[in-house]
ZATIMI-114809 format. One record per residue (C-alpha): residue number from 0; chain; x, y, z; residue in three letters. Coordinates in pm, whole numbers, plus 50000, padded with zeros to 5 digits. Each point is the difference from the previous one (the first is absolute). Layout:
// ZATIMI-114809
r k NUM c A px X py Y pz Z r ALA .
...
***
This chain:
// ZATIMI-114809
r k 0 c A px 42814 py 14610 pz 93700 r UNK .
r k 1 c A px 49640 py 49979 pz 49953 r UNK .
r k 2 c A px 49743 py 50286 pz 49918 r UNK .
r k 3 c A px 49666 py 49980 pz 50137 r UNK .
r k 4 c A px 49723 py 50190 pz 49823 r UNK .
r k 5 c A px 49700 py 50150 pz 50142 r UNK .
r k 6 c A px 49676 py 49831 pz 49987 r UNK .
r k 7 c A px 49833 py 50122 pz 49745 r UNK .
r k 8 c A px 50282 py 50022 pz 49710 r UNK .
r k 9 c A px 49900 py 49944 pz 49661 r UNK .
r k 10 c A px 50198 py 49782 pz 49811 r UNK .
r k 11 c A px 50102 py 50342 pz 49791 r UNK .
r k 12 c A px 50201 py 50071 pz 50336 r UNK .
r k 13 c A px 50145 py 49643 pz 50024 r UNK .
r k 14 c A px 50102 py 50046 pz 49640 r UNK .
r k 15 c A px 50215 py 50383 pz 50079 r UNK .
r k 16 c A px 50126 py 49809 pz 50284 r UNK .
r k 17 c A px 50139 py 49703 pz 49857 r UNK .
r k 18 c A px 50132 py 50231 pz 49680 r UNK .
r k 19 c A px 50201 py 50195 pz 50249 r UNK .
r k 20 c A px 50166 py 49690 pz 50126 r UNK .
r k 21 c A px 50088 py 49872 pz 49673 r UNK .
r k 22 c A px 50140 py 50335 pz 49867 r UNK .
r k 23 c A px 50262 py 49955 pz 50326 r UNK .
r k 24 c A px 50109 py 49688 pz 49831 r UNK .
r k 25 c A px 49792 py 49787 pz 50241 r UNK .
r k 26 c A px 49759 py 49748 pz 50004 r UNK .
r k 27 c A px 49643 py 49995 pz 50129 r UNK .
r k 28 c A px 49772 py 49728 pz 50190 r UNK .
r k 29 c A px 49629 py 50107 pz 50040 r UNK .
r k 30 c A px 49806 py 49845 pz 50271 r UNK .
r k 31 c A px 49641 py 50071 pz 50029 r UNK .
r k 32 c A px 49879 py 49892 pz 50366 r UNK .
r k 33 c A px 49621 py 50041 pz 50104 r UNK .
r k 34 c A px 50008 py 50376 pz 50096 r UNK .
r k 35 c A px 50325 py 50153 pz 49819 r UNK .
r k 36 c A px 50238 py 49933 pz 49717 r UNK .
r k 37 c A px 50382 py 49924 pz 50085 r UNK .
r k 38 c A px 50298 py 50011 pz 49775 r UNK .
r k 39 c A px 50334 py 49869 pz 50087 r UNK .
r k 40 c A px 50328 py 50116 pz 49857 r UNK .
r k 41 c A px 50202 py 49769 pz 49873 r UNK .
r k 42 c A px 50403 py 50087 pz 49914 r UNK .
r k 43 c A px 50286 py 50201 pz 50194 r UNK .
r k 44 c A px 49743 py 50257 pz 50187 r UNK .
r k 45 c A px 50353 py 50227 pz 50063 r UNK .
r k 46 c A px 49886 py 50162 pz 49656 r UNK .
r k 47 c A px 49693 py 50138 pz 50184 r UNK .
r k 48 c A px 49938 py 50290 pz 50190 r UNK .
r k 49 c A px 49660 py 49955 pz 50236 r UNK .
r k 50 c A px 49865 py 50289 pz 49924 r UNK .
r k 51 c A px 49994 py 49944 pz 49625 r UNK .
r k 52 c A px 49755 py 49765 pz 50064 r UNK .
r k 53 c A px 49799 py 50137 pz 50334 r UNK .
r k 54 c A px 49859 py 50294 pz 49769 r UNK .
r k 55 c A px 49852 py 49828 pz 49728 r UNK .
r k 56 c A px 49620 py 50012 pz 49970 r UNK .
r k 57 c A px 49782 py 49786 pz 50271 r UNK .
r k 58 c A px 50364 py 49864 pz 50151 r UNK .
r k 59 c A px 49923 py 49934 pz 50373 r UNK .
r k 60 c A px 50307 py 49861 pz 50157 r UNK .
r k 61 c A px 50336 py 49896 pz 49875 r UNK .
r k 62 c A px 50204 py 49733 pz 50179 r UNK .
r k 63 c A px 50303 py 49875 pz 50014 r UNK .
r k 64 c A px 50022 py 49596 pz 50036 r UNK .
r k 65 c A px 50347 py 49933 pz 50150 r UNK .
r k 66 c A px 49963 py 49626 pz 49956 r UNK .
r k 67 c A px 50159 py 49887 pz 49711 r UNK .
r k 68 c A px 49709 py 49777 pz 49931 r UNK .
r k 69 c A px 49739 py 50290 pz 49846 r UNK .
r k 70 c A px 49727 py 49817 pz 49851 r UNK .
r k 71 c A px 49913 py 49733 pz 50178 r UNK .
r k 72 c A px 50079 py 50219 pz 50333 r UNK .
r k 73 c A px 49692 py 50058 pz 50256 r UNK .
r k 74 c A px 50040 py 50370 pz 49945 r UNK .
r k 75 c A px 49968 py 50013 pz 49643 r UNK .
r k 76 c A px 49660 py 49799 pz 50025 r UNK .
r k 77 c A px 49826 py 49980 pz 50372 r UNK .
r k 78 c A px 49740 py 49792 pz 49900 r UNK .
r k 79 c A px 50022 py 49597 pz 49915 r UNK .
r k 80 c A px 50059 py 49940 pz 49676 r UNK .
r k 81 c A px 49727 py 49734 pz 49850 r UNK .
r k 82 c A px 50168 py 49772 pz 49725 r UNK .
r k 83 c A px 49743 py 49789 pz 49803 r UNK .
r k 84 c A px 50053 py 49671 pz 49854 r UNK .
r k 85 c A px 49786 py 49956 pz 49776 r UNK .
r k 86 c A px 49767 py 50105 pz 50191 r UNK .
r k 87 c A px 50094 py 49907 pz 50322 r UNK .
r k 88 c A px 50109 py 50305 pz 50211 r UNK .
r k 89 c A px 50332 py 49910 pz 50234 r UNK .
r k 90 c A px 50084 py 50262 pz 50279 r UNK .
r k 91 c A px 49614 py 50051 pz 50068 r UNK .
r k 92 c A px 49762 py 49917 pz 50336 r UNK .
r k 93 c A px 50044 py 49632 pz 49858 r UNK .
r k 94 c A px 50323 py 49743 pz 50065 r UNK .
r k 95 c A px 50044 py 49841 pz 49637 r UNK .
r k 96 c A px 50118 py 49623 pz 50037 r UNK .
r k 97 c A px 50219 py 49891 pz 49704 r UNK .
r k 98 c A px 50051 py 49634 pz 50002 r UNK .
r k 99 c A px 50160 py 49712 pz 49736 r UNK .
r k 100 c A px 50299 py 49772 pz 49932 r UNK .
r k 101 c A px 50343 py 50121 pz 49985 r UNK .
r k 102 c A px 50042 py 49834 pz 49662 r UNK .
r k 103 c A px 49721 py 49959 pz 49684 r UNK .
r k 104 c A px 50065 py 49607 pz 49928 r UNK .
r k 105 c A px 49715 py 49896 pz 49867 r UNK .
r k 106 c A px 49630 py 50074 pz 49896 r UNK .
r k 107 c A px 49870 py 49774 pz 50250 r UNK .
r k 108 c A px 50209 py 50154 pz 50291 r UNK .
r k 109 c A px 49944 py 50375 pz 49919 r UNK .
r k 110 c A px 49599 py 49929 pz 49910 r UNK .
r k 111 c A px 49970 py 49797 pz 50324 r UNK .
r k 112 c A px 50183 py 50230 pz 50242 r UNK .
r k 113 c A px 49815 py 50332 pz 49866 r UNK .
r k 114 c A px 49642 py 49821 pz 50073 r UNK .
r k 115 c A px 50170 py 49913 pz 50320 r UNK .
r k 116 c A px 50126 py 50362 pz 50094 r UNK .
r k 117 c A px 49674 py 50191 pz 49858 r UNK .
r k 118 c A px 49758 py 49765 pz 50209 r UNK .
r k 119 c A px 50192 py 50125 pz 50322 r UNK .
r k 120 c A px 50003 py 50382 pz 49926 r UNK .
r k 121 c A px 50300 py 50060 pz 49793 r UNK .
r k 122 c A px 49960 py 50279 pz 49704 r UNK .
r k 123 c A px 50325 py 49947 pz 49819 r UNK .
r k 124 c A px 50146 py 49690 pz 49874 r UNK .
r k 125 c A px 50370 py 49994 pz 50020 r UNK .
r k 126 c A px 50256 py 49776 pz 49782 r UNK .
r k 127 c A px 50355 py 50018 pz 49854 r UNK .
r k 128 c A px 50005 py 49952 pz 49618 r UNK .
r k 129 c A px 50353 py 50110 pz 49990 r UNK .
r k 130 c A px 50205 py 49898 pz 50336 r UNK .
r k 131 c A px 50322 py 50166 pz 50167 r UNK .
r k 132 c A px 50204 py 49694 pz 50149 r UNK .
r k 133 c A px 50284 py 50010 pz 50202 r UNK .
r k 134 c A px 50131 py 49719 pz 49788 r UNK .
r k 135 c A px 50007 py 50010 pz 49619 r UNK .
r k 136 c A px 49932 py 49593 pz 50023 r UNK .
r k 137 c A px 49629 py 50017 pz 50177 r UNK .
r k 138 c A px 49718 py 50064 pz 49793 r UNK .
r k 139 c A px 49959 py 50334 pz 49832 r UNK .
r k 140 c A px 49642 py 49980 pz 49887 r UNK .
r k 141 c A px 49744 py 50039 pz 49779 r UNK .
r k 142 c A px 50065 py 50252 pz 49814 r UNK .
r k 143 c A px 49681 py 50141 pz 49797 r UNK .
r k 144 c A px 49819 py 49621 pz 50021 r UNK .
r k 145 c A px 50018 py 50126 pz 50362 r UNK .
r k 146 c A px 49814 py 50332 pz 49906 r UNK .
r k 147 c A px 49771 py 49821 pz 49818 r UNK .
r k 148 c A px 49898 py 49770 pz 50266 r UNK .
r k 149 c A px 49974 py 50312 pz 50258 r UNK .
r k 150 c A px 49751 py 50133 pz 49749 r UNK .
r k 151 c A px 49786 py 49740 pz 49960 r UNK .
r k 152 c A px 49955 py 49953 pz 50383 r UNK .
r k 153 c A px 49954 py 50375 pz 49991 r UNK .
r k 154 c A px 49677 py 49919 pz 49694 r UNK .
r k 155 c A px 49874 py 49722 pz 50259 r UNK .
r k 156 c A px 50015 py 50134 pz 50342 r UNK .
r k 157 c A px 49998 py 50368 pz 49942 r UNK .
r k 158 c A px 50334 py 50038 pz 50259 r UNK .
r k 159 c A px 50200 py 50332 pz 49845 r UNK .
r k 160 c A px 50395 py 49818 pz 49917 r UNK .
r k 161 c A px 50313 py 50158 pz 50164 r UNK .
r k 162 c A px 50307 py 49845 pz 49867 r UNK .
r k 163 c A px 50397 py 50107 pz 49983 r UNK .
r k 164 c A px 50199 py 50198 pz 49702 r UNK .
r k 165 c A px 50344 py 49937 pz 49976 r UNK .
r k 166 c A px 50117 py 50178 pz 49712 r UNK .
r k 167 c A px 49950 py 50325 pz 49834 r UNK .
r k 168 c A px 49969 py 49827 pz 49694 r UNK .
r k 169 c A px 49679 py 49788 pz 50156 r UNK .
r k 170 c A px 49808 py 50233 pz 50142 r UNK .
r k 171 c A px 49753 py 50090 pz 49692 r UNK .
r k 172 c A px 49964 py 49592 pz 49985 r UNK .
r k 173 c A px 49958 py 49956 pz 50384 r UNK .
r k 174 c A px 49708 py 50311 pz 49971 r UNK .
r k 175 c A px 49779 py 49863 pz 49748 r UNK .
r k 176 c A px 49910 py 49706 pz 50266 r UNK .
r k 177 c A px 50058 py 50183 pz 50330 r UNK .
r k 178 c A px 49742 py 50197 pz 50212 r UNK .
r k 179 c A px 50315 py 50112 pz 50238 r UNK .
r k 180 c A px 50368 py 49942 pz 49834 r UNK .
r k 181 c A px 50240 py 49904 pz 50314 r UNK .
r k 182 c A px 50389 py 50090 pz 50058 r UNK .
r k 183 c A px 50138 py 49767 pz 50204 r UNK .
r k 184 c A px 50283 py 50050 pz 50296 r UNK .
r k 185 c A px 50261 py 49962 pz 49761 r UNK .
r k 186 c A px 49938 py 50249 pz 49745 r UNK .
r k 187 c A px 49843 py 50286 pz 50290 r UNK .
r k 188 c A px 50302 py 50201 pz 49873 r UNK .
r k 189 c A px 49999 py 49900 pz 49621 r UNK .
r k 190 c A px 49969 py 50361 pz 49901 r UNK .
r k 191 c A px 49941 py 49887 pz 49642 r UNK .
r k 192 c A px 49716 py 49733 pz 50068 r UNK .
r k 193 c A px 49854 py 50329 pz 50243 r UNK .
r k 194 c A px 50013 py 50278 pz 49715 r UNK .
r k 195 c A px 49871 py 49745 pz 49744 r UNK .
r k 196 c A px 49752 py 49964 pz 50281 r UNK .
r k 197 c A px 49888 py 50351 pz 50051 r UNK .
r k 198 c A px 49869 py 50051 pz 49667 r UNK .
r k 199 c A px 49793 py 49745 pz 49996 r UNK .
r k 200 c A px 49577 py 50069 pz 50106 r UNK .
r k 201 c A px 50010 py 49650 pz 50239 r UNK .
r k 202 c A px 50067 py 49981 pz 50368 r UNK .
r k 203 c A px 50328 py 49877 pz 50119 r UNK .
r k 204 c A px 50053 py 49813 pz 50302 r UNK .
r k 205 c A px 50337 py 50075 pz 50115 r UNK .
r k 206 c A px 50190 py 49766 pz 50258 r UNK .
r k 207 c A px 50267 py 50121 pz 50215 r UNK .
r k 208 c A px 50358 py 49853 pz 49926 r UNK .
r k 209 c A px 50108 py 49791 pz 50299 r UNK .
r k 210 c A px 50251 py 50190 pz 50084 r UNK .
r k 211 c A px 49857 py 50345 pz 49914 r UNK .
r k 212 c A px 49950 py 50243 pz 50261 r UNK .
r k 213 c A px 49681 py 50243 pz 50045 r UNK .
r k 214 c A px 50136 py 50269 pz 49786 r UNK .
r k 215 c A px 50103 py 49790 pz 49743 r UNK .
r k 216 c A px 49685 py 49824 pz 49953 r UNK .
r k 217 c A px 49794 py 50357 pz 50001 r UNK .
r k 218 c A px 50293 py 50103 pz 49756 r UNK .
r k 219 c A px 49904 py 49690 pz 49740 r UNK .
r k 220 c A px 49613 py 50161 pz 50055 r UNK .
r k 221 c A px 50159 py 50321 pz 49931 r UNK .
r k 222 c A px 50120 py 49841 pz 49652 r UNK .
r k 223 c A px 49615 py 49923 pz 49875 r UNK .
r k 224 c A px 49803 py 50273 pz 50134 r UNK .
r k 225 c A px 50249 py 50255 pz 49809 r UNK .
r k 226 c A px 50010 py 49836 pz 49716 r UNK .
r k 227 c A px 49583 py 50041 pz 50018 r UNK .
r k 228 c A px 49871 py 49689 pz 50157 r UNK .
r k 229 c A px 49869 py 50033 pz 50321 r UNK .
r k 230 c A px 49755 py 49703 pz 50020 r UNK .
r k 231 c A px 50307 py 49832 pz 50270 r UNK .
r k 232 c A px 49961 py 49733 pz 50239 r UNK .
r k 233 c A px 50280 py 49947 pz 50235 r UNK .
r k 234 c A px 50089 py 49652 pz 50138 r UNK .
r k 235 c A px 50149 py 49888 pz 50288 r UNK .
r k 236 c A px 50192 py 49634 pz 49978 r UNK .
r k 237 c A px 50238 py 50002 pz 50288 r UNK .
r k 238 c A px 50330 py 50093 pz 49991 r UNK .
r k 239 c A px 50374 py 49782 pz 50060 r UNK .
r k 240 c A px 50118 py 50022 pz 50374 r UNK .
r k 241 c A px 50205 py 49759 pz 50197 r UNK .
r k 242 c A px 49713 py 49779 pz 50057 r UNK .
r k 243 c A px 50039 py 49742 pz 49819 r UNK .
r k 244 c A px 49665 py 49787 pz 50173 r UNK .
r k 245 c A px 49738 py 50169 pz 49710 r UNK .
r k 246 c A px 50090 py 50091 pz 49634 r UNK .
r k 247 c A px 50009 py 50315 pz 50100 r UNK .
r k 248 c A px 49936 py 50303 pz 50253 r UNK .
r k 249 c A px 49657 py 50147 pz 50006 r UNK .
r k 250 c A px 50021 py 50324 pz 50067 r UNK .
r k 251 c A px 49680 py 50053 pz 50093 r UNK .
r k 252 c A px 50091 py 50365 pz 50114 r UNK .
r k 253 c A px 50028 py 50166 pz 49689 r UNK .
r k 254 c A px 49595 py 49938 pz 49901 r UNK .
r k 255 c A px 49887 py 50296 pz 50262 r UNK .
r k 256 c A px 50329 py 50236 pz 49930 r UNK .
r k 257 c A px 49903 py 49959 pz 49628 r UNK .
r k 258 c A px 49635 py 50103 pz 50043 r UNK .
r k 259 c A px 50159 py 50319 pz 50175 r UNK .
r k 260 c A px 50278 py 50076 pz 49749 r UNK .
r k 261 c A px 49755 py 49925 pz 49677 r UNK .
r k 262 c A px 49693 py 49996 pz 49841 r UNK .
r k 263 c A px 50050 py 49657 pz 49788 r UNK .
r k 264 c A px 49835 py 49710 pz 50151 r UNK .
r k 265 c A px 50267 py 49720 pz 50178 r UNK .
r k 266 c A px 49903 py 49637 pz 50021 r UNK .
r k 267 c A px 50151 py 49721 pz 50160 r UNK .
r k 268 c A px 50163 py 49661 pz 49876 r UNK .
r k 269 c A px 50077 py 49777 pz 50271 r UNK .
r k 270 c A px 50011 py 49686 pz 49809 r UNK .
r k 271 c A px 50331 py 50152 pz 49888 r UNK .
r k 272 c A px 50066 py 50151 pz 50308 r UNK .
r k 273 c A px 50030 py 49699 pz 50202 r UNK .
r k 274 c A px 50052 py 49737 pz 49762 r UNK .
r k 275 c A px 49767 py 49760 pz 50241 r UNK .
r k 276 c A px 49640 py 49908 pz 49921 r UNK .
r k 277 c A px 49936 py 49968 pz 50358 r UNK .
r k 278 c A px 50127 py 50363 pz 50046 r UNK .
r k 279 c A px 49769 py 50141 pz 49748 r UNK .
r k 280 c A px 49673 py 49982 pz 50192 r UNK .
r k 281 c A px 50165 py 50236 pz 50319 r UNK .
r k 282 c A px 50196 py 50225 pz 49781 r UNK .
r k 283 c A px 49676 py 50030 pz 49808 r UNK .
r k 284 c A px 49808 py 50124 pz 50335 r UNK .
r k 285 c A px 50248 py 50257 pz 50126 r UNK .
r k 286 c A px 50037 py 50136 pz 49592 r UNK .
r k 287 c A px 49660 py 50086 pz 50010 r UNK .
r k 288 c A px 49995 py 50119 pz 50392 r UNK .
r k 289 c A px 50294 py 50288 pz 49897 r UNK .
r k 290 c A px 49824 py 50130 pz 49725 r UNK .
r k 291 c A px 50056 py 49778 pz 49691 r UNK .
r k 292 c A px 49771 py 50062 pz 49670 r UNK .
r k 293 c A px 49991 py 49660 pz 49865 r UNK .
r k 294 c A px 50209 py 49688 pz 50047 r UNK .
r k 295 c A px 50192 py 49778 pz 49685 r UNK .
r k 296 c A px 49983 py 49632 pz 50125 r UNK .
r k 297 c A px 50118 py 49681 pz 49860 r UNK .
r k 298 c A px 49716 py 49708 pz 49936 r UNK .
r k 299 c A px 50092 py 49700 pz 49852 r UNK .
r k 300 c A px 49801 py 49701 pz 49948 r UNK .
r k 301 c A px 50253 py 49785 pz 50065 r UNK .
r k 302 c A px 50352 py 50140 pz 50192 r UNK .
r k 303 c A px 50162 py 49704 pz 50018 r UNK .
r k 304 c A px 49975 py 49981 pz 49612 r UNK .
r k 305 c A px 50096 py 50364 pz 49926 r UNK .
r k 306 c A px 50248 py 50085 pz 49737 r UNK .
r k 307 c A px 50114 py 50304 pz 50220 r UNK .
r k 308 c A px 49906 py 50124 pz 50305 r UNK .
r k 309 c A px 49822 py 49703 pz 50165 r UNK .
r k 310 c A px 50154 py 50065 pz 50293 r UNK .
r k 311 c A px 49802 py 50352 pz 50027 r UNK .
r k 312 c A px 49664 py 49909 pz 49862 r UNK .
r k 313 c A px 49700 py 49895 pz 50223 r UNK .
r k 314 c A px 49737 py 49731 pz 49878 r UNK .
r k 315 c A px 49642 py 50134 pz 49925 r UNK .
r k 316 c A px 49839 py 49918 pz 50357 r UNK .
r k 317 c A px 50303 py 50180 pz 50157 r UNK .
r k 318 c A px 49937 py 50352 pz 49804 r UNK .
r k 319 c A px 49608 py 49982 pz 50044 r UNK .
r k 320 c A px 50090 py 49980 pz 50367 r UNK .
r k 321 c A px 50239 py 50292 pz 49945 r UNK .
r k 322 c A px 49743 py 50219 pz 49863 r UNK .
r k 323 c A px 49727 py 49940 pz 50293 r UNK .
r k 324 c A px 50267 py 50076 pz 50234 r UNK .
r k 325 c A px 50080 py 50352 pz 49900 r UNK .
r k 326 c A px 49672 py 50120 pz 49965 r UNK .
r k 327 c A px 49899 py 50071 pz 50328 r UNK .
r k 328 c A px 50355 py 50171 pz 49993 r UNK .
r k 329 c A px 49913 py 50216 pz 49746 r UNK .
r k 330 c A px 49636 py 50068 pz 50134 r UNK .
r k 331 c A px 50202 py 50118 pz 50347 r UNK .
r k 332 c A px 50198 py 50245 pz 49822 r UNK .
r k 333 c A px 49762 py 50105 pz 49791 r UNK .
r k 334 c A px 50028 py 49847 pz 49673 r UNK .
r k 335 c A px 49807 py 49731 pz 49798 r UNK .
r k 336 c A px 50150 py 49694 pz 49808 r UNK .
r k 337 c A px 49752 py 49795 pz 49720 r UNK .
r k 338 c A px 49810 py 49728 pz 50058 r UNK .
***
């Protein structure tokens, strides 16, 4: 249920508003939009009667949100939300490339792949300091040398650092060195990792599970926004189907049904989505064509020599080629990309 106040309510009003929720043993979520204030109720809403609420001072409507997703539904916020990193607004007029190595190995690689990526139009320098593998054998990395590393490409090229959290435990380490702290398919449903999350005043990019569906993925949103984080990017890495010709599935479909469901800002990440370096370039294209706010892409200096992901990655002249080709897609729909 969300209550939407009138336009010009003081924040007096917001505050008899939001003490009338609490004193029904529920919790509030104030949203304050361009032209009125919104506050969503959090908790069982069978303790409330509608027009407990409907009659308090400068209430205009009250609504019911029959979703179980509340927070991060398109009727509890119409417009966009904006999330900056560090100063770089996703979910805007303008796609946001994020581009780096699946793995931090060394100074050399990271420092040489962010000029790389920055020189091409890239804002966000992406790297994996601590790595989820499939096999407990292949190379975990970094660790905080890896954060350090990320930083001091951040210090010479100015590129804002998203990198994964894996643990609870790591997220206050993972924070001090990250512009936008990332939770990777895997742990979409750690509810732990998400609460520890949600209290936290850094954006999260949040990447579906493979084998999560819609509702489940809005659900893990769900998790951060109530717990009073809403600076969310969603993520879209493709999904396990009975092909077995890519990594995975890319379901490509879910990028417009998001942008009607929800506010938050979706991008796309078809490096992991196809698993194919030659797929990347294509899957890039249509991404952006159906509505995409940014892109995550895999650049490596050298594939072949990759600790993980080489497969994935594309070389530097293959990504500066990538971002010339979906500019004049994004100038035909109405969007801009950085030069």
């Amino acid at each position: 249920m969300v209550i939407v106040l009138q336009p010009k309510a003081t924040e007096n009003d917001i505050e008899i508003v939001v003490a009338k929720i609490k004193q029904l043993g529920l919790e509030a979520h104030i949203s304050k939009g361009t032209e009125r204030t919104i506050i969503g109720i959090i908790g069982d809403e069978r303790k409330i009667q509608r027009e407990q609420l409907a009659l308090l001072p400068k209430v205009e409507n009250v609504i019911p949100i029959l979703k179980p997703y509340k927070l991060v539904s398109r009727e509890f916020r119409k417009e966009n939300t904006l999330v900056s990193v560090d100063g770089v607004n996703v979910g805007g007029n303008e796609i946001v490339v994020m581009a780096g190595p699946c793995t931090v190995e060394n100074e050399e690689q990271i420092l040489s792949t962010a000029e790389t990526v920055k020189s091409c139009g890239a804002k966000i320098l992406r790297g994996g300091a601590f790595k989820p593998r499939t096999s407990p054998y292949a190379f975990q990395g970094m660790g905080e040398d890896g954060l350090k590393l990320l930083r001091k490409a951040k210090e010479k090229t100015g590129l804002k650092i998203v990198t994964e959290v894996m643990e609870s435990n790591e997220v206050e380490l993972v924070a001090e060195y990250a512009d936008l702290l990332q939770v990777g398919a895997r742990n979409m449903q750690n509810t732990k990792l998400l609460r520890t999350l949600s209290k936290i005043r850094k954006p999260v990019l949040l990447k579906r599970n493979f084998s999560a569906t819609l509702m489940e993925f809005l659900m893990a949103a769900e998790y951060l926004l109530a717990g009073g984080n809403d600076q969310v990017i969603l993520c879209e890495r493709g999904i396990r189907t009975f092909v077995e010709y890519t990594r995975n599935t890319f379901d490509l479909n879910i990028i417009p049904v998001i942008k009607q469901l929800s506010h938050l800002p979706i991008i796309a990440d078809p490096s992991h989505a196809t698993g194919k370096s030659d797929l990347i370039m294509p899957m890039s294209r249509a991404s952006i064509a159906c509505g995409a706010d940014g892109l995550i892409i895999e650049v490596h200096p050298k594939p072949e020599n990759a600790v993980s992901d080489g497969d994935q990655s594309v070389r530097a002249d293959k990504f500066a080629q990538l971002m010339n080709d979906i500019r004049p897609i994004a100038t035909a729909i109405g969007r801009t990309i950085a030069i």
